[in-house]
C-alpha positions as CSV (number, residue, x, y, z in Angstrom):
1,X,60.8,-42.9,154.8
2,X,63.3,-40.6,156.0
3,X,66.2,-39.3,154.0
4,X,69.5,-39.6,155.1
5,X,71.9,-36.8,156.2
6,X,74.9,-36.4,154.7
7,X,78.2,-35.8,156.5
8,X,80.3,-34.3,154.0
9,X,82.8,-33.2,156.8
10,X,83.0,-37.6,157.7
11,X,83.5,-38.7,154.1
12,X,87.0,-35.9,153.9
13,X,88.0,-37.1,157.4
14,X,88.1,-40.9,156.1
15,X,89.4,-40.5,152.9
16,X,92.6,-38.1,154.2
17,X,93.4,-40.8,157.4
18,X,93.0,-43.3,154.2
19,X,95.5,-41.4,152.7
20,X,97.5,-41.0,155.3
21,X,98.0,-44.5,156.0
22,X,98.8,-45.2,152.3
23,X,101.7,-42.8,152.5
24,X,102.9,-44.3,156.0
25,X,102.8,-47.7,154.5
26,X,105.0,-46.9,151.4
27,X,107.6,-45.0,153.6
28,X,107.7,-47.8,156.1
29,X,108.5,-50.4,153.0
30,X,112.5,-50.0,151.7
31,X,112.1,-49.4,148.0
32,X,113.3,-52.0,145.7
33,X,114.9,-51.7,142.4
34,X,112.3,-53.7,139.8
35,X,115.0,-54.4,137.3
36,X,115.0,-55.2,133.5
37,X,112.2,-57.1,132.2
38,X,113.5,-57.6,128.7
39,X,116.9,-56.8,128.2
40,X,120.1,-57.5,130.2
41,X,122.4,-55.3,131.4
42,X,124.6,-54.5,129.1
43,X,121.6,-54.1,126.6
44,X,120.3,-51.3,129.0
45,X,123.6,-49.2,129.2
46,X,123.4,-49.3,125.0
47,X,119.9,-47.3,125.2
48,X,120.5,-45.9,127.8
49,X,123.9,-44.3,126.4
50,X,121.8,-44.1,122.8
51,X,119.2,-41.7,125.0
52,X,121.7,-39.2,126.7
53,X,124.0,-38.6,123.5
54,X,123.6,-35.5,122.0
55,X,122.8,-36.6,118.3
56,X,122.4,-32.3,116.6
57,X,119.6,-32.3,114.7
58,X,118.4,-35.2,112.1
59,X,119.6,-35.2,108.8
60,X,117.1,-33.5,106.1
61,X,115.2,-35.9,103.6
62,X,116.5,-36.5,99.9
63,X,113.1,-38.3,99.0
64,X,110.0,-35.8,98.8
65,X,106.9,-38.3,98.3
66,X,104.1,-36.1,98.1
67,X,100.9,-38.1,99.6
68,X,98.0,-35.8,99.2
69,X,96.8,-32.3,99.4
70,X,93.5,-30.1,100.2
71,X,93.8,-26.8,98.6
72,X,91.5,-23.9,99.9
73,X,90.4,-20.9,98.2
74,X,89.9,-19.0,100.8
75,X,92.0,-20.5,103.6
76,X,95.8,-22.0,103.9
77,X,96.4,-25.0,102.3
78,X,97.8,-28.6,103.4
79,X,99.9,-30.8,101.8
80,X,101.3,-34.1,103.4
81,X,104.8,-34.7,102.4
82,X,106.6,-37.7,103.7
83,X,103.6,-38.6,106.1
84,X,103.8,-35.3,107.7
85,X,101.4,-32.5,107.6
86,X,102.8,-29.0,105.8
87,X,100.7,-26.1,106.0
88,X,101.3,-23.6,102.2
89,X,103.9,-21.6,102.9
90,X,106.1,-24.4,104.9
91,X,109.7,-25.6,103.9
92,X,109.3,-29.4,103.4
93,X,113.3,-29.0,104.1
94,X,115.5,-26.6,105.1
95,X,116.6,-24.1,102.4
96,X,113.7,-25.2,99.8
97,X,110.4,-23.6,99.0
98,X,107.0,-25.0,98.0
99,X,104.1,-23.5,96.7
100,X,100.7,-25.1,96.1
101,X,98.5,-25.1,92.9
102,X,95.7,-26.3,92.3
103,X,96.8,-29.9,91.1
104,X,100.6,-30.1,92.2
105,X,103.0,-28.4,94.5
106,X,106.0,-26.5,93.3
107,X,109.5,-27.9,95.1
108,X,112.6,-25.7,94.4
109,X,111.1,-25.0,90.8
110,X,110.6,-28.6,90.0
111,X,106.8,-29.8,90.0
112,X,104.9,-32.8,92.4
113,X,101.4,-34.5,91.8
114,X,99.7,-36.9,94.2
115,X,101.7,-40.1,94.7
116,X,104.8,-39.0,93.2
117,X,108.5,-39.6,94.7
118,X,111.0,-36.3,93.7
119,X,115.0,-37.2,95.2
120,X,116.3,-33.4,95.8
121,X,119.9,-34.7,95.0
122,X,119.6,-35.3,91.4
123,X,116.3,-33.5,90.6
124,X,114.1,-36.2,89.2
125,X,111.4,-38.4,90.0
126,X,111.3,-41.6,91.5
127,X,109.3,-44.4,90.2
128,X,107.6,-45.8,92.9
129,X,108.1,-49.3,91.8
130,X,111.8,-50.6,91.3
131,X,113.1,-51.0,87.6
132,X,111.9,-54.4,86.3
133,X,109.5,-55.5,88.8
134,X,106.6,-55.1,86.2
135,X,107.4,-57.9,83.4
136,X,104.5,-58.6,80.5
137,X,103.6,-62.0,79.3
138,X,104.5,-62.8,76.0
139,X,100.9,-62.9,73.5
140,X,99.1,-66.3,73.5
141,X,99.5,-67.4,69.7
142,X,96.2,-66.9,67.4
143,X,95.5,-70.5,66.6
């Protein structure tokens, strides 16, 4: 059997008049405006609008929920604060300062385990379940 030659000068010549013919076709062709799918016009000029205004930089969090931590002895630490990632050393907002122990992190003097809410406004913690939506039942009587 005998092996076939390749052309590798014919295989560049057809793809670039492929090409070329592609980009002829699109310029002949006057391009046409797709439109909206899903929203309307007036819709569009609201996002759009939304998009293009300036809106300064967005205001900082009052809640600190603290949702886990891997502390390293020899390396920096992580701790993920409001579902973001904050390497030790990190402000978790501007103007405050954390520190990580072994077991809890240190916010502006005021201390944060695993799964626990702190509101910077007022300096406490915040239950994570609203007041009253725990109830007991009464005791079944002895008979």
């Amino acid at each position: 059997m005998m092996a076939a030659r390749r052309r590798p000068g014919l295989w560049a010549l057809l793809l670039a008049s492929l090409g070329a013919g592609l980009g002829a076709s699109s310029q002949a062709q006057p391009t046409q405006a797709l439109g909206t799918l899903f929203f309307n016009p007036a819709e569009r000029r609201a996002i759009v609008q939304a998009r293009t205004v300036p809106s300064g930089p967005p205001p900082a969090p009052t809640l600190l929920s603290l949702s886990g931590m891997v502390v390293r002895q020899g390396g920096n630490s992580t701790v993920w604060i409001n579902g973001q990632a904050l390497a030790e050393g990190a402000a978790p907002v501007p103007g405050a300062s954390m520190k990580v122990a072994p077991r809890h992190i240190t916010v502006n003097k005021l201390v944060l385990r695993p799964g626990d809410t702190l509101d910077l406004t007022n300096r406490q913690g915040v239950d994570m379940l609203p007041p009253g939506s725990v109830t007991r039942r009464p005791a079944a009587a002895a008979p």
